[in-house]
FIZAPA-778738 format. One record per atom (N, C-alpha, C): residue number from 1; x, y negated, z; atom name. Coordinates in nm, 2 decimals. Atoms other than C-alpha are relative to their C-alpha. Last residue first. Example, Ala and Ser with C-alpha at 12.3 -4.5 7.8 and 13.67 -1.06 7.14 Angstrom:
BEGIN
SITE   n      u      v      w atom
SITE   2  -0.09   0.11   0.00    N
SITE   2   1.37   0.11   0.71   CA
SITE   2  -0.08  -0.11   0.08    C
SITE   1   0.09   0.12   0.00    N
SITE   1   1.23   0.45   0.78   CA
SITE   1   0.09  -0.12   0.00    C
REM end
This chain:
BEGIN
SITE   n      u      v      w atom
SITE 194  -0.09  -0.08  -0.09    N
SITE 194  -4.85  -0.54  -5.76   CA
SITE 194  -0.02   0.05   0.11    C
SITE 193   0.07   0.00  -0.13    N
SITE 193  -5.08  -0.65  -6.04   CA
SITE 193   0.15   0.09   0.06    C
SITE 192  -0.03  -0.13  -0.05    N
SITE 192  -4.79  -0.83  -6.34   CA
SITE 192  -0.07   0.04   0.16    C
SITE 191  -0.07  -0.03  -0.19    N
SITE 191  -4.88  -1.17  -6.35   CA
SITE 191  -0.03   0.18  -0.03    C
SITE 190   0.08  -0.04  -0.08    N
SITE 190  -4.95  -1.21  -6.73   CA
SITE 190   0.08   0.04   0.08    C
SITE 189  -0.08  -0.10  -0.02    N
SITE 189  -4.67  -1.42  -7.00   CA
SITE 189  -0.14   0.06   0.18    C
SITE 188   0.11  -0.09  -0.02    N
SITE 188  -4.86  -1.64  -7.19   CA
SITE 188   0.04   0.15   0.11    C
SITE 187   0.01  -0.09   0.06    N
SITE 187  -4.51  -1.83  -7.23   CA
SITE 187  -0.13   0.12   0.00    C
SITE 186  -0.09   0.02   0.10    N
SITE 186  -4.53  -2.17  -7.13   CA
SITE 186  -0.01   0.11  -0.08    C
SITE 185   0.01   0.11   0.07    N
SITE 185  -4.86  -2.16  -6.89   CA
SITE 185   0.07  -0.03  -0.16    C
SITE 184   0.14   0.00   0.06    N
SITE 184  -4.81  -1.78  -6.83   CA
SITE 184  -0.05  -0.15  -0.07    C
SITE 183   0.00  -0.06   0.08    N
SITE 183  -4.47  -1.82  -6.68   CA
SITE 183  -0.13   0.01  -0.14    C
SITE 182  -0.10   0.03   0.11    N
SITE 182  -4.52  -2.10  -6.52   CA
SITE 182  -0.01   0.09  -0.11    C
SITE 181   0.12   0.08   0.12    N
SITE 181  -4.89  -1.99  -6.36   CA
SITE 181   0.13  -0.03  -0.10    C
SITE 180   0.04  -0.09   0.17    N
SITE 180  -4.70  -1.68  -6.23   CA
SITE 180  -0.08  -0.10  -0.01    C
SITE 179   0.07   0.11   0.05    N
SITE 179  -4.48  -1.95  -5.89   CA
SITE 179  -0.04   0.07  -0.18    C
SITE 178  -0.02   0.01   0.15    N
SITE 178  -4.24  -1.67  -5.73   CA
SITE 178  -0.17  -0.12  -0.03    C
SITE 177   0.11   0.06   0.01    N
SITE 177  -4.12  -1.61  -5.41   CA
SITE 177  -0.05  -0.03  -0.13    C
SITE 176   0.06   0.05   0.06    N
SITE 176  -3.93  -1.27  -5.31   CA
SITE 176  -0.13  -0.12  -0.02    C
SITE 175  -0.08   0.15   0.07    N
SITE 175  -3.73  -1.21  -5.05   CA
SITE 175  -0.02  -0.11  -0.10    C
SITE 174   0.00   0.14  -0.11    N
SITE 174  -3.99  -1.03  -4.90   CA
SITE 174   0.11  -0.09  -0.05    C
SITE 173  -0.12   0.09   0.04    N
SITE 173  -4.05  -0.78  -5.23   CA
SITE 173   0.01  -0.14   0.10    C
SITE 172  -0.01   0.12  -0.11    N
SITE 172  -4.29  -0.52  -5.06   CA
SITE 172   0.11  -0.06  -0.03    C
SITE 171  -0.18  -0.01  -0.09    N
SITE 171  -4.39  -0.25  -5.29   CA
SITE 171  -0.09  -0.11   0.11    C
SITE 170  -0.12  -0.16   0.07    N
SITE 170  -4.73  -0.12  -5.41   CA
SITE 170   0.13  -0.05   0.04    C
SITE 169   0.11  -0.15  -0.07    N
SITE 169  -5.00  -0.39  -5.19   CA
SITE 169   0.13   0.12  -0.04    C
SITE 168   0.06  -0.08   0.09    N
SITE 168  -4.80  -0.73  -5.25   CA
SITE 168  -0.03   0.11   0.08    C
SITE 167   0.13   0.00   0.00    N
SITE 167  -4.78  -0.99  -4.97   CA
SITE 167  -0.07   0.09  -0.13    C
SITE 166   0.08  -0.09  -0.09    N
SITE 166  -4.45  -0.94  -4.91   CA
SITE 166  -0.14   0.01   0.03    C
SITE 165   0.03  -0.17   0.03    N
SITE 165  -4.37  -1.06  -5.25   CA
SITE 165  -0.02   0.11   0.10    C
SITE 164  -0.12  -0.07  -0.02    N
SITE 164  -4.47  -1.42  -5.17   CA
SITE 164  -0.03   0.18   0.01    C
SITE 163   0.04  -0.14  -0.03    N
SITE 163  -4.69  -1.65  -5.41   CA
SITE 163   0.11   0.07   0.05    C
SITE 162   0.01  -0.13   0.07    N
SITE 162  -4.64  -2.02  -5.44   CA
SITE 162  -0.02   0.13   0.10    C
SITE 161   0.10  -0.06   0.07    N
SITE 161  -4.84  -2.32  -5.33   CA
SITE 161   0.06   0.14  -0.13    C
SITE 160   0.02   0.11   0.11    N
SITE 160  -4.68  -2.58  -5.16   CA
SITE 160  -0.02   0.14  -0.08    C
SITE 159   0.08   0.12  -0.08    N
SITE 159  -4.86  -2.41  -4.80   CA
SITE 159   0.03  -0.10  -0.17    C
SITE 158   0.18  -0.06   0.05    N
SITE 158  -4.76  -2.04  -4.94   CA
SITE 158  -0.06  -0.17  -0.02    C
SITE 157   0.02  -0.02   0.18    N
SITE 157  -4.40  -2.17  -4.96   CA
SITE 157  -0.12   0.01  -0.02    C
SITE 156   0.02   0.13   0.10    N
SITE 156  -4.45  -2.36  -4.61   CA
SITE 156  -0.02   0.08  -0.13    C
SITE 155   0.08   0.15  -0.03    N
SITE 155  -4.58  -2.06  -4.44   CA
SITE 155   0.00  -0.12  -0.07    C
SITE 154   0.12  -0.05   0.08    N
SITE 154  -4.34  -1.77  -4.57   CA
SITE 154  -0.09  -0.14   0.00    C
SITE 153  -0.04   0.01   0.12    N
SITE 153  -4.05  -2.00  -4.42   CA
SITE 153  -0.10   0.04  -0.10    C
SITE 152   0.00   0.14   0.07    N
SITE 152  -4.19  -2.06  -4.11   CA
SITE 152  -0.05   0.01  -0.12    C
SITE 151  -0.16   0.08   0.01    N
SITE 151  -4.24  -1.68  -4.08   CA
SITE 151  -0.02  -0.10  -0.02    C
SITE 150   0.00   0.17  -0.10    N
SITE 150  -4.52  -1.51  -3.94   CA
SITE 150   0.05  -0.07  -0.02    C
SITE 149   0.16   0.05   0.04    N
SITE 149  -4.56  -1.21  -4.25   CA
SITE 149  -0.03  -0.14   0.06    C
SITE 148   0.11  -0.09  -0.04    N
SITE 148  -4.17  -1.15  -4.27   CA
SITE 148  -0.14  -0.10   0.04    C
SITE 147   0.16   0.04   0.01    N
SITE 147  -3.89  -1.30  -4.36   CA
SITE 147  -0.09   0.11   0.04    C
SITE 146   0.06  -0.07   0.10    N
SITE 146  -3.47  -1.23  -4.26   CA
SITE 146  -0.16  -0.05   0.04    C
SITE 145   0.04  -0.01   0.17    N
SITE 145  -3.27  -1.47  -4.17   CA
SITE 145  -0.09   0.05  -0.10    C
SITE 144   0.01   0.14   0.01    N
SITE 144  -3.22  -1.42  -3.81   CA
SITE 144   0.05  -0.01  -0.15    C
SITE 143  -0.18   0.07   0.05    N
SITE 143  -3.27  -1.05  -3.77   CA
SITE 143  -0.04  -0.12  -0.03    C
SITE 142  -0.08   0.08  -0.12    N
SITE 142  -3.61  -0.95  -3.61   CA
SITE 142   0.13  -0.06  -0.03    C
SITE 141   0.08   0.09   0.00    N
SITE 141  -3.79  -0.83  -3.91   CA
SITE 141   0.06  -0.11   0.09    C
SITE 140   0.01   0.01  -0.13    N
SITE 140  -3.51  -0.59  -3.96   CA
SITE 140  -0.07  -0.10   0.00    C
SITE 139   0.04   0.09  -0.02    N
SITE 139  -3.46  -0.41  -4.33   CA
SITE 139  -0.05  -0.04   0.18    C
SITE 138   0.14  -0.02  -0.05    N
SITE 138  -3.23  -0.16  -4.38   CA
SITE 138  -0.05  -0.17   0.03    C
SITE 137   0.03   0.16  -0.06    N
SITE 137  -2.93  -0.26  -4.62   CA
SITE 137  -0.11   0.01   0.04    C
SITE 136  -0.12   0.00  -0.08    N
SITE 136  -2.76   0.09  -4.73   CA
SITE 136  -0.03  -0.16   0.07    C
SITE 135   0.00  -0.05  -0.12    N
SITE 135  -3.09   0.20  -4.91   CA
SITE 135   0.08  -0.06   0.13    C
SITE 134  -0.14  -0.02  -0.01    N
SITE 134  -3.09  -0.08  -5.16   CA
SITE 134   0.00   0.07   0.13    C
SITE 133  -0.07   0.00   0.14    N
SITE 133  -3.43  -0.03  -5.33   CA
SITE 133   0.14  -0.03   0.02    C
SITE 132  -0.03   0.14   0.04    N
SITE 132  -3.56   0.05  -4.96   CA
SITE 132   0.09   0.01  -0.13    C
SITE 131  -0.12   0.03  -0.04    N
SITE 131  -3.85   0.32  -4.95   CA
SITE 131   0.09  -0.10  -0.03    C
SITE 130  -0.08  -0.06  -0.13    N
SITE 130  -4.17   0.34  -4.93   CA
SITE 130   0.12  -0.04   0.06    C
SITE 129   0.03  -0.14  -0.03    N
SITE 129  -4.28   0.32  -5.25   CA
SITE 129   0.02   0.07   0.13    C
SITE 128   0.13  -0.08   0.10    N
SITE 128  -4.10   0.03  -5.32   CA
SITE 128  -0.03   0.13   0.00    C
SITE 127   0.02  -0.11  -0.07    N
SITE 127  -3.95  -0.17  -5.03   CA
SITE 127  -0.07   0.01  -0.16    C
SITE 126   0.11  -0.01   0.05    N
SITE 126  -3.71  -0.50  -5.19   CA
SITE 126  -0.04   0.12   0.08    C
SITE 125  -0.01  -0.05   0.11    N
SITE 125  -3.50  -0.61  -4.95   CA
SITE 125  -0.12   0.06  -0.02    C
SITE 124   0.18  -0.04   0.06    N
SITE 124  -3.50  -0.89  -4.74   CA
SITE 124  -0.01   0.06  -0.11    C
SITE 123   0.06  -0.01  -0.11    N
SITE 123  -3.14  -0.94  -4.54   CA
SITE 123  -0.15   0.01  -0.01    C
SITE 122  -0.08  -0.11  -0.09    N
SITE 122  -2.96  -0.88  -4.86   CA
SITE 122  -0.07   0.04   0.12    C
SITE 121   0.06  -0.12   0.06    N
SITE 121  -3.17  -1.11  -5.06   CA
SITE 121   0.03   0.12   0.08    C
SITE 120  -0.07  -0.06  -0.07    N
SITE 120  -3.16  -1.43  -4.81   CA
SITE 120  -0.02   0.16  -0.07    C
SITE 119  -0.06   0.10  -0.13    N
SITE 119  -3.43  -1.62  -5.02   CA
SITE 119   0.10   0.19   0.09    C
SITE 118  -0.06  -0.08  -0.14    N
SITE 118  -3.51  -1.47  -5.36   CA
SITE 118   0.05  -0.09   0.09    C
SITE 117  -0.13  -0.01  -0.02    N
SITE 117  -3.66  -1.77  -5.63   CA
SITE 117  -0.02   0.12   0.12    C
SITE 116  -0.02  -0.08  -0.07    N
SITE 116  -3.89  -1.74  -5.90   CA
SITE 116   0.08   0.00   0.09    C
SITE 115   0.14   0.01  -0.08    N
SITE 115  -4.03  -1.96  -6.19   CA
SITE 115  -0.01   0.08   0.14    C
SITE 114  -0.02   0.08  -0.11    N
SITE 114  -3.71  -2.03  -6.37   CA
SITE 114  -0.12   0.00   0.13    C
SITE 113   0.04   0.17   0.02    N
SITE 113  -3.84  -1.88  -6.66   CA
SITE 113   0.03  -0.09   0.09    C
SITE 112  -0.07   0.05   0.16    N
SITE 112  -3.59  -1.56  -6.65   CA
SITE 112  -0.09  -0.11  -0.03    C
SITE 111  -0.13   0.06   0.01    N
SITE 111  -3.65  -1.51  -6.30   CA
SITE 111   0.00  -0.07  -0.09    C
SITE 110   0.01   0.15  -0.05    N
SITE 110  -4.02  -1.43  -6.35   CA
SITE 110   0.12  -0.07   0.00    C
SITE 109  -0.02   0.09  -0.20    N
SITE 109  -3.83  -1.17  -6.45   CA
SITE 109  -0.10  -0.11   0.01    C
SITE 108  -0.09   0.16  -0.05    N
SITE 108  -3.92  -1.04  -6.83   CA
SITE 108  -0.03   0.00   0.13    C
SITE 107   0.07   0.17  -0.01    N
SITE 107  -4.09  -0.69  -6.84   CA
SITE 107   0.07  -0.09   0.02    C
SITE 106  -0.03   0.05   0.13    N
SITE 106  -3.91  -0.36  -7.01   CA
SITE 106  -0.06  -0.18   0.03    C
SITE 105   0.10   0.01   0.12    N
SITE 105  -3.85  -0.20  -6.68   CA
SITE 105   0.04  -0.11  -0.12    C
SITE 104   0.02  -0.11   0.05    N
SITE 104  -3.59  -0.09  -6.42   CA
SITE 104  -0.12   0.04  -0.05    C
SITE 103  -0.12  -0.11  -0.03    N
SITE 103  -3.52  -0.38  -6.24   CA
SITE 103  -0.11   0.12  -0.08    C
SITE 102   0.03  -0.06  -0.18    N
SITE 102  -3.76  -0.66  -6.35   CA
SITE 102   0.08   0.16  -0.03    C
SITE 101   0.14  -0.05  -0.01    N
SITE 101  -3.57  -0.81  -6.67   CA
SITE 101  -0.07   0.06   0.13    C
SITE 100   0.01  -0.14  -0.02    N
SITE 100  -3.28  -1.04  -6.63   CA
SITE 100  -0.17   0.04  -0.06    C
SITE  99   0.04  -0.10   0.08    N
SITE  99  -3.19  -1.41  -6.70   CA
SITE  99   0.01   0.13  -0.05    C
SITE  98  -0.07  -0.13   0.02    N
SITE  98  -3.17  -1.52  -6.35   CA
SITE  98  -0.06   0.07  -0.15    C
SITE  97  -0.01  -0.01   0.15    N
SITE  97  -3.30  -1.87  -6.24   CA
SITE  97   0.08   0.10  -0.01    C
SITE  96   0.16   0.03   0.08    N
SITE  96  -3.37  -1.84  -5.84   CA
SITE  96  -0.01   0.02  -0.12    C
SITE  95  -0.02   0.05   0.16    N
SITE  95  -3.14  -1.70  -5.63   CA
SITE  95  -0.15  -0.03  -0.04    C
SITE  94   0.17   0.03   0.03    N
SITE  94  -3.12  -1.75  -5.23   CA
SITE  94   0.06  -0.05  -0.16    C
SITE  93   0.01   0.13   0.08    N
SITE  93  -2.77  -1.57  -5.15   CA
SITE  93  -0.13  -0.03  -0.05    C
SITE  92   0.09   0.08  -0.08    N
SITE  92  -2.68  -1.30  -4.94   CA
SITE  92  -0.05  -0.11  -0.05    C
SITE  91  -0.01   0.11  -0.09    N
SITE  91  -2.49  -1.17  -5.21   CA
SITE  91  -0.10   0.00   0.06    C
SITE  90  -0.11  -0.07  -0.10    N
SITE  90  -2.47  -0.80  -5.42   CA
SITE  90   0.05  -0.11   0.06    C
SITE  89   0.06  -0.08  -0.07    N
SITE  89  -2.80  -0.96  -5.62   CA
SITE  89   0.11   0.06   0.10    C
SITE  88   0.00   0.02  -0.13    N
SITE  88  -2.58  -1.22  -5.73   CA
SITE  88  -0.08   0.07   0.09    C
SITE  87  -0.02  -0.13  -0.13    N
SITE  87  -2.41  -1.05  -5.98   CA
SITE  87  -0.07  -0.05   0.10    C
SITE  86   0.15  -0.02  -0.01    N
SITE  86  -2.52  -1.32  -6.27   CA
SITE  86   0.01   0.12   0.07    C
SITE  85  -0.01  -0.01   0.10    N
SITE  85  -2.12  -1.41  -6.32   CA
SITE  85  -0.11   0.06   0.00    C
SITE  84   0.01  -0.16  -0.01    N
SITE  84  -2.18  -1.46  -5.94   CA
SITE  84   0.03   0.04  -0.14    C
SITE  83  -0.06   0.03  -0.11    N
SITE  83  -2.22  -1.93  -6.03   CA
SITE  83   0.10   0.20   0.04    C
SITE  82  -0.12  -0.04   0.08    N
SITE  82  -2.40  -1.75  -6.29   CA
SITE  82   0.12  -0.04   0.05    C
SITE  81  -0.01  -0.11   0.07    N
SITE  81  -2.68  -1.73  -6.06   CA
SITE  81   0.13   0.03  -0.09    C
SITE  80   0.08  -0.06   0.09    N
SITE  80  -2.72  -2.06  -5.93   CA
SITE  80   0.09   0.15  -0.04    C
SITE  79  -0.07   0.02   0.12    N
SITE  79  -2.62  -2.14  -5.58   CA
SITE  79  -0.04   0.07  -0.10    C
SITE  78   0.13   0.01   0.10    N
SITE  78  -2.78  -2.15  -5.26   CA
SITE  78   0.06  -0.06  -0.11    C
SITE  77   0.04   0.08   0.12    N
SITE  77  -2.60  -2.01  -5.00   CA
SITE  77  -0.06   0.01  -0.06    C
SITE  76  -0.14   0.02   0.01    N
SITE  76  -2.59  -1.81  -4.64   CA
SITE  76   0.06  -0.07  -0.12    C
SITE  75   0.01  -0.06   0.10    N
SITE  75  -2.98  -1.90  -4.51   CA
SITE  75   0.21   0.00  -0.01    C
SITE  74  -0.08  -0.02   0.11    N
SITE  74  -3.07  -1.99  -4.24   CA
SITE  74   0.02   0.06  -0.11    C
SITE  73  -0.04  -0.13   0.07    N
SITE  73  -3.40  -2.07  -4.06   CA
SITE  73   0.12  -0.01  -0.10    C
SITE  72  -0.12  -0.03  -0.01    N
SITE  72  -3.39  -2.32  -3.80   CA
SITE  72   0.06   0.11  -0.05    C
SITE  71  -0.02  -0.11  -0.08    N
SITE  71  -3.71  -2.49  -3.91   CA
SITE  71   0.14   0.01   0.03    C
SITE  70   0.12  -0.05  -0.09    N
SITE  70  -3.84  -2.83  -4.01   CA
SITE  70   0.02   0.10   0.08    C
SITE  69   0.06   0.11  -0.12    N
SITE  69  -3.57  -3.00  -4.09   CA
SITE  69  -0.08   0.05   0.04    C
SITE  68  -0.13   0.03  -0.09    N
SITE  68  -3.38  -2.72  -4.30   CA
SITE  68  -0.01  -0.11   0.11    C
SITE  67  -0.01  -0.15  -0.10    N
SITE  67  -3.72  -2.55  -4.42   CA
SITE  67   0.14  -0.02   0.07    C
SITE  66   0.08  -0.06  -0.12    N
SITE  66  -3.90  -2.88  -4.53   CA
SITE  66   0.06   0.12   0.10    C
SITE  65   0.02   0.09  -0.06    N
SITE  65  -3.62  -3.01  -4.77   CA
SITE  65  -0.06   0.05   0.16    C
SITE  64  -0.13  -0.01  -0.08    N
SITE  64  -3.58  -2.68  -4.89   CA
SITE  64   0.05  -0.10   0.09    C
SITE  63  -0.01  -0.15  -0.06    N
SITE  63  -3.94  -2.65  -5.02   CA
SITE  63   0.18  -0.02   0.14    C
SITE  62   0.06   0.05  -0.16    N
SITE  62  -3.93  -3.06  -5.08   CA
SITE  62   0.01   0.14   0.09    C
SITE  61  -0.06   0.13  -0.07    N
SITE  61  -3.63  -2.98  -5.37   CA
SITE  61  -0.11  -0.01   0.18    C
SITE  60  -0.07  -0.06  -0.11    N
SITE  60  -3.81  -2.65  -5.44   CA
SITE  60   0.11  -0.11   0.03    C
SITE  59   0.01  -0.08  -0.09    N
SITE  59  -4.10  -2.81  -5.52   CA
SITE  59   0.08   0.01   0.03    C
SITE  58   0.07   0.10  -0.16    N
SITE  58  -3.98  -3.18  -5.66   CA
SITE  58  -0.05   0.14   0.07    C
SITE  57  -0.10   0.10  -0.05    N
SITE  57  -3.79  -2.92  -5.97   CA
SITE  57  -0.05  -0.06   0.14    C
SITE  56  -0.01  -0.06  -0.11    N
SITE  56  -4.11  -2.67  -6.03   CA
SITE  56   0.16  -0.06   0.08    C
SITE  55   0.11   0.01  -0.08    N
SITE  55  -4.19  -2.81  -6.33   CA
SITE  55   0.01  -0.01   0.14    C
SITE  54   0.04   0.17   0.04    N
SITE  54  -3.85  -2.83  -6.49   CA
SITE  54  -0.12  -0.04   0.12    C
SITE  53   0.05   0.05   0.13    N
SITE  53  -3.83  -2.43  -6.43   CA
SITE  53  -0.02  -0.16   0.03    C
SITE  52   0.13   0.02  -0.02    N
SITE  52  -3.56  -2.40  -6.13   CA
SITE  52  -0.05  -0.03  -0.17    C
SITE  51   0.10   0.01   0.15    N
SITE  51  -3.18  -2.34  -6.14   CA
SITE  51  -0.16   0.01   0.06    C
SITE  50   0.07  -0.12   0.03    N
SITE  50  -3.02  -2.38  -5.76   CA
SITE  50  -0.07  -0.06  -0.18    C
SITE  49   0.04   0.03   0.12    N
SITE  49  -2.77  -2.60  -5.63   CA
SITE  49  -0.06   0.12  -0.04    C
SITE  48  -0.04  -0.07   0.10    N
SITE  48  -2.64  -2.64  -5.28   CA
SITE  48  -0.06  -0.05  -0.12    C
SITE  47   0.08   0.04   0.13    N
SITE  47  -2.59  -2.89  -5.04   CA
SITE  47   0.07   0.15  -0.08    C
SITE  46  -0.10  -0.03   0.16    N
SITE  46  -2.50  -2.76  -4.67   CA
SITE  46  -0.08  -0.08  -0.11    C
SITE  45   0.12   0.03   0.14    N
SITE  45  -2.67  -2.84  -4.33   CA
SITE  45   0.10  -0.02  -0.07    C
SITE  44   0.01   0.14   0.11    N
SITE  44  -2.51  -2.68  -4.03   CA
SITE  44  -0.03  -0.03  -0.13    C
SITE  43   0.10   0.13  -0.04    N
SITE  43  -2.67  -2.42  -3.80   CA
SITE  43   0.08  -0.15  -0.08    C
SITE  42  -0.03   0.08  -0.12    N
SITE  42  -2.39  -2.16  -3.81   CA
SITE  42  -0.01  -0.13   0.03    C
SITE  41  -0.02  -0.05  -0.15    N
SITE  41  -2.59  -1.97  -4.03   CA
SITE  41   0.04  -0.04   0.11    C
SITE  40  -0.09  -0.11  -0.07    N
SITE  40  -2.63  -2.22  -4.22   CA
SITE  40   0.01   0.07   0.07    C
SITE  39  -0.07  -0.04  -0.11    N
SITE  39  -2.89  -2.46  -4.32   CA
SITE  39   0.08   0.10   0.02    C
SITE  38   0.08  -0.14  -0.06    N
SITE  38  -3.02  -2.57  -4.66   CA
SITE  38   0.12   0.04   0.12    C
SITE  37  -0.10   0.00  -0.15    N
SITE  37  -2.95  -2.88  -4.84   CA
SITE  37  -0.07   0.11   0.03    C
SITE  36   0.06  -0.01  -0.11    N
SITE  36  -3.08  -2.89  -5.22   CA
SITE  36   0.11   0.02   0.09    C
SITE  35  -0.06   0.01  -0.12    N
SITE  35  -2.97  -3.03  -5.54   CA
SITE  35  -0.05   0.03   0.11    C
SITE  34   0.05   0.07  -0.11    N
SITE  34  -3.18  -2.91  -5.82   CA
SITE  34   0.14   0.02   0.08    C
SITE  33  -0.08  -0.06  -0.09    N
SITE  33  -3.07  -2.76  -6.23   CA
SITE  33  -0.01  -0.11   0.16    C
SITE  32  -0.08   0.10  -0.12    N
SITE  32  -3.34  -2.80  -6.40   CA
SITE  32   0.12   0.04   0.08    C
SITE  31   0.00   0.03  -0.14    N
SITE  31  -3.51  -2.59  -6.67   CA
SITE  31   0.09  -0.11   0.03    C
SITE  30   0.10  -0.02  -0.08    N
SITE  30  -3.73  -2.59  -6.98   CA
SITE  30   0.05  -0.02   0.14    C
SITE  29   0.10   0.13   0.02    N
SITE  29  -3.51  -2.67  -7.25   CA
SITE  29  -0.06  -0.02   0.10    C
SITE  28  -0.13   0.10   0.03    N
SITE  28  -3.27  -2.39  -7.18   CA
SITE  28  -0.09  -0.14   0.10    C
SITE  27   0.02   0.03  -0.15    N
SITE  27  -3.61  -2.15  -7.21   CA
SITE  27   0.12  -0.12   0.02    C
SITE  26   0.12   0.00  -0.08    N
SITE  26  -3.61  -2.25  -7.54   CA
SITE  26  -0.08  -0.02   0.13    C
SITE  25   0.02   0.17  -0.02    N
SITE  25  -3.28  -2.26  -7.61   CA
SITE  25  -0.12  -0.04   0.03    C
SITE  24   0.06   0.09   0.06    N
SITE  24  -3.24  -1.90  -7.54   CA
SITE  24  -0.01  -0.14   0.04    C
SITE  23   0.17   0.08  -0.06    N
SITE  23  -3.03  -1.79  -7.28   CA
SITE  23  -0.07  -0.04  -0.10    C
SITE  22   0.15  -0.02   0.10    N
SITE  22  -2.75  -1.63  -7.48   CA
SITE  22  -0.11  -0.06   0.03    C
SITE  21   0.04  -0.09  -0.05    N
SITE  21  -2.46  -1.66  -7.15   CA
SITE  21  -0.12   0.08  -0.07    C
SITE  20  -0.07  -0.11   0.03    N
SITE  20  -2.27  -1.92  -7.31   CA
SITE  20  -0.02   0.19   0.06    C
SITE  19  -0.02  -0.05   0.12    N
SITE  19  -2.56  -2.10  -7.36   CA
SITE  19   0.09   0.07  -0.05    C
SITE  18   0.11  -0.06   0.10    N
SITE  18  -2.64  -2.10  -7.05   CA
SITE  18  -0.03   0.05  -0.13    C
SITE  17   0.00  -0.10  -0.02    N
SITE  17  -2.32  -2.19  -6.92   CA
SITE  17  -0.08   0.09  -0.01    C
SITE  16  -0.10  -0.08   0.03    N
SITE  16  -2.25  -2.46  -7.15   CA
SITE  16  -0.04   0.12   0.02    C
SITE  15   0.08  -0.04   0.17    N
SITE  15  -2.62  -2.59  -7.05   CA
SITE  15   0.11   0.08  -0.01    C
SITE  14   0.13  -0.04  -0.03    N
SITE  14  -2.51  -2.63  -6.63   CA
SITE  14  -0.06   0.08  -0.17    C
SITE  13  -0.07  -0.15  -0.05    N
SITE  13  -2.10  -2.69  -6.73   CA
SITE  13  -0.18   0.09   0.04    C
SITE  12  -0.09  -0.06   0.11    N
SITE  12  -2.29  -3.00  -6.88   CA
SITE  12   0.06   0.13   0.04    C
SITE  11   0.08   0.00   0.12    N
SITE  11  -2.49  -3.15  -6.65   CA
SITE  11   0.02   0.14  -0.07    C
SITE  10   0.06   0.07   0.08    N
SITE  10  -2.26  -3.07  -6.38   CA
SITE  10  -0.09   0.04  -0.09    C
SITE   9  -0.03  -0.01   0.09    N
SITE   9  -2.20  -2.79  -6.08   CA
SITE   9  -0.08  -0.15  -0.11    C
SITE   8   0.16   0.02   0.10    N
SITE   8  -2.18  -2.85  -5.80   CA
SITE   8   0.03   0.00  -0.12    C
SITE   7   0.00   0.15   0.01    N
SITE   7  -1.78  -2.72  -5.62   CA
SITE   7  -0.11   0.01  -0.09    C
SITE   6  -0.08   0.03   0.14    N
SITE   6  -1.83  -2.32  -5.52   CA
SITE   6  -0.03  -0.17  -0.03    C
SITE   5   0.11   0.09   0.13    N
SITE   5  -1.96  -2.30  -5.17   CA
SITE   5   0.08  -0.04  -0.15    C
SITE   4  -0.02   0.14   0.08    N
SITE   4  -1.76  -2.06  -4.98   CA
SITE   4  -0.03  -0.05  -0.11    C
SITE   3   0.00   0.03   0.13    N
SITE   3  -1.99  -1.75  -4.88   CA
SITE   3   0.09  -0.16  -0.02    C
SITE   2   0.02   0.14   0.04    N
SITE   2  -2.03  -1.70  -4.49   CA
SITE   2   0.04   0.05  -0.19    C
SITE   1  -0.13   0.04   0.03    N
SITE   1  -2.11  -1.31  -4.42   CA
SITE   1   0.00  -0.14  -0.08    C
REM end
């Protein structure tokens, strides 16, 4: 289902709404807010806006660069998180900056340093243990959107050098990409084995 693109957001409405949301200033400090293009379902090229850590700004700038020229993978938007009042898990939507914890533990998100983004979450759900963490959204390899092991999309991320969650052993988080040197560089924070 399309998503009407919310107008970009500025500088300023970018901090505001971090700090009106607690974020530490710390992390604050640390991210970006990026302009990217990304394709549509109905094959035309959009600008969105995604949060990213600082670092990792010119990745998912070339990341999204590469996956709207190079492939014909859609996606349905790409907007930050609080854009959803931080709901965006119940969107099709590639999030990246989300200050949360991993669902039903005490560890920080990769999210929360900017070091992580979901692509098409609805259409790549998480598997743990088997089964799907949103039962009522099976997963289809074959759907147009959704990832899996051959994918463009898997390909370039691996190719600029982050880690995807279908390549863990105890679940299977395909929407999931994520970049654990950030975390750990800034905050010592250890890659969780999965």
């Amino acid at each position: 289902q399309a998503i009407t693109p919310p107008s970009p957001m500025t500088s300023a409405q970018f901090f505001n709404s971090l700090k009106s949301a607690k974020v530490p200033l710390e992390i604050i400090d640390q991210l970006a807010l990026v302009n990217v293009d990304f394709r549509g379902f109905n094959d035309l090229i959009y600008q969105g806006q995604t949060i990213v850590h600082k670092d990792l700004a010119h990745s998912i700038k070339r990341l999204f660069e590469r996956i709207s020229e190079g492939t014909d993978f859609p996606v349905t938007g790409v907007f930050p998180s609080i854009r959803f009042n931080w709901k965006a898990s119940r969107y099709n939507v590639c999030e990246a900056f989300d200050w949360r914890f991993v669902e039903n533990t005490k560890e920080i998100s990769d999210h929360a340093f900017g070091a992580a983004i979901d692509i098409n979450r609805l259409l790549n759900p998480w598997v743990r243990k088997g089964k799907l963490n949103t039962p009522n959204r099976p997963y289809n390899p074959r759907k147009r959107g959704a990832l899996h092991a051959n994918s463009k999309v898997v390909r370039i991320f691996k190719e600029e050098g982050w880690k995807w969650g279908g390549d863990w052993k105890i679940s299977k988080d395909r929407m999931h990409f994520y970049r654990p040197e950030i975390p750990h560089k800034y905050y010592g924070k250890i890659e969780a084995k999965e």
